[in-house]
PyMOL CGO cylinders between C-alpha atoms (Angstrom):
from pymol import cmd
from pymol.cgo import CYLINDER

trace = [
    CYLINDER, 0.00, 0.00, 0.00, 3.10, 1.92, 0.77, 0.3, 1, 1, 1, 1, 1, 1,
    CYLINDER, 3.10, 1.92, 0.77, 4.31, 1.85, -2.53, 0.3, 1, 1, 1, 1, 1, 1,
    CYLINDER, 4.31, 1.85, -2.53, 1.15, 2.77, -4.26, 0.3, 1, 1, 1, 1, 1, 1,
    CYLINDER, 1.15, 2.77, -4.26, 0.76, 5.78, -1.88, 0.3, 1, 1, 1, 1, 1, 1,
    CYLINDER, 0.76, 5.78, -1.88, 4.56, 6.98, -3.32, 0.3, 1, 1, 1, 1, 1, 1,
    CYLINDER, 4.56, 6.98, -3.32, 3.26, 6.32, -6.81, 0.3, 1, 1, 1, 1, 1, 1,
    CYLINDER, 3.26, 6.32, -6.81, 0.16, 8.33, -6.73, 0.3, 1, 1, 1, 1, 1, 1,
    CYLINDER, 0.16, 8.33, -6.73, 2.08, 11.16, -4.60, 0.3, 1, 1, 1, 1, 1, 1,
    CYLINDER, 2.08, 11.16, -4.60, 4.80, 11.35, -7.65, 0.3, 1, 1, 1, 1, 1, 1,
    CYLINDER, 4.80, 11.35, -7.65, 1.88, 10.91, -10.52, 0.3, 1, 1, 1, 1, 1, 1,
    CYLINDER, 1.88, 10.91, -10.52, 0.27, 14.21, -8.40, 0.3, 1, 1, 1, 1, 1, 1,
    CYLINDER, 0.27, 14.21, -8.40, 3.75, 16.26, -8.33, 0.3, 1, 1, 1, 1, 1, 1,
    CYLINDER, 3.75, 16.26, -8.33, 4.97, 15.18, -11.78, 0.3, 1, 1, 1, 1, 1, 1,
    CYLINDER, 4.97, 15.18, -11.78, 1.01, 15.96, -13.35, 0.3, 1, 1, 1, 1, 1, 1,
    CYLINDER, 1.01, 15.96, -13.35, 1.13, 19.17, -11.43, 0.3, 1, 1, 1, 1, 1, 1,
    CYLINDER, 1.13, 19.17, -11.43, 4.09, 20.10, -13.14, 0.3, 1, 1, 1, 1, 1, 1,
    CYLINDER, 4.09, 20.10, -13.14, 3.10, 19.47, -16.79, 0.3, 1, 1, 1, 1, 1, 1,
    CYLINDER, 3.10, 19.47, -16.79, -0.29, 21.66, -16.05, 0.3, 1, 1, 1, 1, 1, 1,
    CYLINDER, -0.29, 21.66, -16.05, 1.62, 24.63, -15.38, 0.3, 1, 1, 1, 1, 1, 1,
    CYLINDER, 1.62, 24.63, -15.38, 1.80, 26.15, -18.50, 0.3, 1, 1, 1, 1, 1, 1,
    CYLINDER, 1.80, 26.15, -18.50, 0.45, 29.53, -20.10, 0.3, 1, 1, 1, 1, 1, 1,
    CYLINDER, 0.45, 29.53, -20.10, -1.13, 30.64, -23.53, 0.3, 1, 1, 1, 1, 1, 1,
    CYLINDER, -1.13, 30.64, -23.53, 2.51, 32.07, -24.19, 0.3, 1, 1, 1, 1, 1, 1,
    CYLINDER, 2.51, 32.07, -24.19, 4.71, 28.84, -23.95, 0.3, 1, 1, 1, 1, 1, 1,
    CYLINDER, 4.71, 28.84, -23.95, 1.99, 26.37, -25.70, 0.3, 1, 1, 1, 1, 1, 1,
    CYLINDER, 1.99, 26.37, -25.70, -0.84, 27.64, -27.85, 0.3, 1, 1, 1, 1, 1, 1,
    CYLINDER, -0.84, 27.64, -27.85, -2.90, 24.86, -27.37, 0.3, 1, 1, 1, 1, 1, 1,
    CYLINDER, -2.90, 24.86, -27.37, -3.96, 23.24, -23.79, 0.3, 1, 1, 1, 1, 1, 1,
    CYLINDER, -3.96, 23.24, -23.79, -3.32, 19.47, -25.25, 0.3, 1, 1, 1, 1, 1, 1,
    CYLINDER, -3.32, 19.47, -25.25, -5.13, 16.69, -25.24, 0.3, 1, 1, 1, 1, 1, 1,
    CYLINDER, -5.13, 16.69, -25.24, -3.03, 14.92, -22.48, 0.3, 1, 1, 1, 1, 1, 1,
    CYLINDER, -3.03, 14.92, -22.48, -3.35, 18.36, -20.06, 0.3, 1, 1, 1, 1, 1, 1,
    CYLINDER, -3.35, 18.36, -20.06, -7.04, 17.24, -20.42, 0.3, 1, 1, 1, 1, 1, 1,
    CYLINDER, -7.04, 17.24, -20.42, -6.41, 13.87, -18.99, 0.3, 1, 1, 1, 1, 1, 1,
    CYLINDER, -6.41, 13.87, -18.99, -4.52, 14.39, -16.27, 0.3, 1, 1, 1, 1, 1, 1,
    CYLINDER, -4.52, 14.39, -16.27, -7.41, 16.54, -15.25, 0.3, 1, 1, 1, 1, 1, 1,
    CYLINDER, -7.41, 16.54, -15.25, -9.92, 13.64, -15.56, 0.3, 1, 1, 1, 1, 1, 1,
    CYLINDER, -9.92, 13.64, -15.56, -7.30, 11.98, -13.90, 0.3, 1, 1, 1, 1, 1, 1,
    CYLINDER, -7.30, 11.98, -13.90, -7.47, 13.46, -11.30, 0.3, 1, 1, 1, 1, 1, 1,
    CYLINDER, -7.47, 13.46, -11.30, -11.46, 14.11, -11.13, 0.3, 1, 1, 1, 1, 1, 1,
    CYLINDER, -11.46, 14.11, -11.13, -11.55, 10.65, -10.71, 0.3, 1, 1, 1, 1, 1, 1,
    CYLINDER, -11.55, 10.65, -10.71, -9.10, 9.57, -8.13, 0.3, 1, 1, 1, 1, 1, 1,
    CYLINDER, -9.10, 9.57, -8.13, -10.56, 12.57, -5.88, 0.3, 1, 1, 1, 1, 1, 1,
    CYLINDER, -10.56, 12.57, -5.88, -13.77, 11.72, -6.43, 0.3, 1, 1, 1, 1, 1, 1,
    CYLINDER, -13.77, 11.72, -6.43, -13.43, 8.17, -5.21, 0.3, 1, 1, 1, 1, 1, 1,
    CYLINDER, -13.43, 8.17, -5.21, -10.30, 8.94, -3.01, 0.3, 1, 1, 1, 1, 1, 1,
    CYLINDER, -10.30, 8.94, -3.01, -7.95, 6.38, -4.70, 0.3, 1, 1, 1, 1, 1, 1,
    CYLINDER, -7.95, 6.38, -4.70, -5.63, 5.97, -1.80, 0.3, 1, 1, 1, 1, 1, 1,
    CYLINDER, -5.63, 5.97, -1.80, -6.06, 8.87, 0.10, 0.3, 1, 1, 1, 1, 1, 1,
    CYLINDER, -6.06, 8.87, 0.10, -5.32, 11.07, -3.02, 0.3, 1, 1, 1, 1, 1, 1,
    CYLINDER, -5.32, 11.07, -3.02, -7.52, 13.85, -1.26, 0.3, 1, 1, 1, 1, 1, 1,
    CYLINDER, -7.52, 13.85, -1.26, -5.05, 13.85, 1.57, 0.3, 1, 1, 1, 1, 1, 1,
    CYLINDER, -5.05, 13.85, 1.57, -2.37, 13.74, -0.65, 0.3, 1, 1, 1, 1, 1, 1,
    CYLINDER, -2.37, 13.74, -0.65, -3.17, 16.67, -3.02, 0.3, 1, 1, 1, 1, 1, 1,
    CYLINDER, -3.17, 16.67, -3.02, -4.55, 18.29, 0.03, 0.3, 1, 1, 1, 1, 1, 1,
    CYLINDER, -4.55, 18.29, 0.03, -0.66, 19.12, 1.61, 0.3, 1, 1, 1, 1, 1, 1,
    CYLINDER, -0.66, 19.12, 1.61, -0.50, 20.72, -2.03, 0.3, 1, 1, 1, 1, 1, 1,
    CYLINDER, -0.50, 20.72, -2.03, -0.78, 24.32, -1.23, 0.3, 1, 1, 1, 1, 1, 1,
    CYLINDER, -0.78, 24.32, -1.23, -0.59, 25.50, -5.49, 0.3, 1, 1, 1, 1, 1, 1,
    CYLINDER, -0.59, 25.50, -5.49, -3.27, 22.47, -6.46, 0.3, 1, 1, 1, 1, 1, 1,
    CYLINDER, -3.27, 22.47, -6.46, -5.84, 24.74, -6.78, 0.3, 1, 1, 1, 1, 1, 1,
    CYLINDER, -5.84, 24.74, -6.78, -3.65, 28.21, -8.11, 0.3, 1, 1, 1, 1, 1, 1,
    CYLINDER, -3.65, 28.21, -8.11, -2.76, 25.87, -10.79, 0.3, 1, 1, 1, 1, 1, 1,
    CYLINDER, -2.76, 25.87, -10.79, -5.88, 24.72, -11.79, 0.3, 1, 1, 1, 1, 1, 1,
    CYLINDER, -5.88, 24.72, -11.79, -7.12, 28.48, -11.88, 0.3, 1, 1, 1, 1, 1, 1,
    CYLINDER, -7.12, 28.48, -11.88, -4.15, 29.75, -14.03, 0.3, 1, 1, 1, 1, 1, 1,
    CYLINDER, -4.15, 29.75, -14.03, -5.07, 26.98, -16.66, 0.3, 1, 1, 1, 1, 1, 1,
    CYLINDER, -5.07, 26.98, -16.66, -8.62, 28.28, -16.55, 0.3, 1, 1, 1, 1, 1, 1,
    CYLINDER, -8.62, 28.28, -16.55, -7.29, 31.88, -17.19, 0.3, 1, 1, 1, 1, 1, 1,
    CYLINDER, -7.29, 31.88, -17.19, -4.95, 31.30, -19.15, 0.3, 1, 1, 1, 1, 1, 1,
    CYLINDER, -4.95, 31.30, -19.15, -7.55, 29.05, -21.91, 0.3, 1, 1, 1, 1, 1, 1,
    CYLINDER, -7.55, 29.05, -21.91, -10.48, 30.74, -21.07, 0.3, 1, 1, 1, 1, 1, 1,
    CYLINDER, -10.48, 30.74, -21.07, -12.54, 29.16, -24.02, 0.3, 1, 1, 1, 1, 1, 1,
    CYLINDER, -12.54, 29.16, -24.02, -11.57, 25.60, -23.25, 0.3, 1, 1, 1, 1, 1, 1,
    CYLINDER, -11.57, 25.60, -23.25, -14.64, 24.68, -22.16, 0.3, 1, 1, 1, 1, 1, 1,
    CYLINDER, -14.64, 24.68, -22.16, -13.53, 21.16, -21.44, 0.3, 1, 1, 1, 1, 1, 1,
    CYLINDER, -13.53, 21.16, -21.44, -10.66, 22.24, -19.06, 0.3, 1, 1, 1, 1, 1, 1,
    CYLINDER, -10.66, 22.24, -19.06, -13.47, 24.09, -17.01, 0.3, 1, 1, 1, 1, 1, 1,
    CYLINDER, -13.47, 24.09, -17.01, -15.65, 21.52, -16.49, 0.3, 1, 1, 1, 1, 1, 1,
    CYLINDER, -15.65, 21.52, -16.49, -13.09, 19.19, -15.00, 0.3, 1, 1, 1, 1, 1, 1,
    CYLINDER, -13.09, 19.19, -15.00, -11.96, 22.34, -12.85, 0.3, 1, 1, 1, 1, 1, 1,
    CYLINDER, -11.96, 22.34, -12.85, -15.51, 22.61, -11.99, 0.3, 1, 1, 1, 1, 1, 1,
    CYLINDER, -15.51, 22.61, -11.99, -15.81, 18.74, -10.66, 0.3, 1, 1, 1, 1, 1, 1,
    CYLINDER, -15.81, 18.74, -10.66, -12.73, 19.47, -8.88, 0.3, 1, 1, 1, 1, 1, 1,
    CYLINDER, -12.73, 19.47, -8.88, -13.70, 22.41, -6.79, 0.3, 1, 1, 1, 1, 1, 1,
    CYLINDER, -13.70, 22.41, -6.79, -17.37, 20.23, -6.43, 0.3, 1, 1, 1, 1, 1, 1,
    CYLINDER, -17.37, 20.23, -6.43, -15.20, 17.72, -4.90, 0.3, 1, 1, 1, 1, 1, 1,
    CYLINDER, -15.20, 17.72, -4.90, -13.71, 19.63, -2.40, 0.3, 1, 1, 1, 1, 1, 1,
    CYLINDER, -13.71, 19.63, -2.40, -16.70, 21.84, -1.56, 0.3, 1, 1, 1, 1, 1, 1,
    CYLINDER, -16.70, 21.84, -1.56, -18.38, 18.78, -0.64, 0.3, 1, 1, 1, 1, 1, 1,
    CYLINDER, -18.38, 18.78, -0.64, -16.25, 17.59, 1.57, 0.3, 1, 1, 1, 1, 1, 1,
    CYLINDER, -16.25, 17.59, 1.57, -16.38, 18.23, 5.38, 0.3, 1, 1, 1, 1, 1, 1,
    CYLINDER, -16.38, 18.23, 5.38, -15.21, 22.09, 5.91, 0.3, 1, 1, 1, 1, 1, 1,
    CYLINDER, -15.21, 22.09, 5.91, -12.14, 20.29, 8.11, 0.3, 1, 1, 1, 1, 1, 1,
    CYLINDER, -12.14, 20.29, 8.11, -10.88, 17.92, 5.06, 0.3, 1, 1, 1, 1, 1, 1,
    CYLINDER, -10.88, 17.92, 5.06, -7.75, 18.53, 3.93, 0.3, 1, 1, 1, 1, 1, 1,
    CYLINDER, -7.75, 18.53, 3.93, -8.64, 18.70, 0.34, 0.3, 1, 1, 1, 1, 1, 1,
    CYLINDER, -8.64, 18.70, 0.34, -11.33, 21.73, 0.86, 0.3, 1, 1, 1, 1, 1, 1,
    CYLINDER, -11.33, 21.73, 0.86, -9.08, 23.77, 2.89, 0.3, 1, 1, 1, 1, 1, 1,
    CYLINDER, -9.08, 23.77, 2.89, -6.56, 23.96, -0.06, 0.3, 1, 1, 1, 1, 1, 1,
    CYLINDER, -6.56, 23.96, -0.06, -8.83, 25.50, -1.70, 0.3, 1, 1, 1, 1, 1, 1,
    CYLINDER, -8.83, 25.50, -1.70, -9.77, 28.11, 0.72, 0.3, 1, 1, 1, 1, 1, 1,
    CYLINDER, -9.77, 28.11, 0.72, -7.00, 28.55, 2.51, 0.3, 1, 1, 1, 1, 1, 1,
    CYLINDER, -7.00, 28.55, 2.51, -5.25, 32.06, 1.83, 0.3, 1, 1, 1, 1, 1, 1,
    CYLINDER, -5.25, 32.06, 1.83, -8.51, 33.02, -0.41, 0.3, 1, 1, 1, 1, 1, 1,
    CYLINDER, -8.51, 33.02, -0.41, -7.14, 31.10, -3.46, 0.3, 1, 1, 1, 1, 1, 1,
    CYLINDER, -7.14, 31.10, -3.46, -10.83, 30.51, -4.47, 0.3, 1, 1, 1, 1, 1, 1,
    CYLINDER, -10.83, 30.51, -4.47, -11.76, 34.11, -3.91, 0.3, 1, 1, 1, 1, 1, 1,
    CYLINDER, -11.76, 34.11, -3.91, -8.87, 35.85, -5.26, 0.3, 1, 1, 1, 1, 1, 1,
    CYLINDER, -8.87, 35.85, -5.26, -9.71, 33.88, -8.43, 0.3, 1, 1, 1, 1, 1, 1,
    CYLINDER, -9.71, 33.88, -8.43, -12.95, 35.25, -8.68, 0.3, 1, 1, 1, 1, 1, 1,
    CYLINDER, -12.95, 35.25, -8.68, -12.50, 38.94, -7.81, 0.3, 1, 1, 1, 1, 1, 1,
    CYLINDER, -12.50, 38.94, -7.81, -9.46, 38.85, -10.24, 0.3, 1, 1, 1, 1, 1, 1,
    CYLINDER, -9.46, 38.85, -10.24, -11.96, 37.66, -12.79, 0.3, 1, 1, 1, 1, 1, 1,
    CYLINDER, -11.96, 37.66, -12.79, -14.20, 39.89, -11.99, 0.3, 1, 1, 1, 1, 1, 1,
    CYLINDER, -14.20, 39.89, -11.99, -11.78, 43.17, -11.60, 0.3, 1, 1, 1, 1, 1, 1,
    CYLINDER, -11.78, 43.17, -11.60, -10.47, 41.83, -14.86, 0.3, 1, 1, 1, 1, 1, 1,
    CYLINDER, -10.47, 41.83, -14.86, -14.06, 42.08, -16.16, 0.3, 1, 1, 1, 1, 1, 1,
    CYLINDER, -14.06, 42.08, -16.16, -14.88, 45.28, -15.40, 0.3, 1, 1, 1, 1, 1, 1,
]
cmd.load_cgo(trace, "trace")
């Protein structure tokens, strides 16, 4: 179990890694970007070993996640899985792990008032 656990925490860092990208260094989002993202919908939806934990001592998860929606703001794909993501984690018990990554220093908020400033 272990070694499953060390597997799915370097699948999370490495996959973290490959998302962060802008409109700059790759015109397109990528089919694979995609997947990781219903890659990860799924584990966190059925908590495949813990992954909420796991992604949950990631304090950029969700930053990331919001920069790919800014940065491809027409991928309409990309925000849907975004979307079951932050479902996810606002279901969750306000003391899990995985929701207060998201809320923790206002990364949800500032998202949304940037938007919106951005907007105006």
């Amino acid at each position: 179990m272990k070694n499953f656990q060390k597997i799915l925490e370097s699948f999370i860092e490495k996959a973290s890694e490959k998302l962060k990208v802008t409109r700059e260094q790759r015109k397109a989002l990528g089919f694979g970007r995609v997947k990781i993202l219903e890659i990860f919908s799924f584990i966190l939806k059925e908590n495949i070993l813990e992954a909420r934990d796991t992604i949950g001592k990631k304090e950029d998860f969700f930053t990331i996640l919001f920069e790919l929606c800014r940065n491809y703001d027409m991928n309409n794909v990309l925000h849907n899985e975004v979307v079951r993501i932050v479902d996810i984690a606002m279901s969750l018990p306000t003391d899990a792990a995985f929701q207060k990554c998201l809320l923790q220093n206002s990364v949800l908020l500032n998202f949304l008032t940037k938007e919106y400033k951005e907007d105006a």
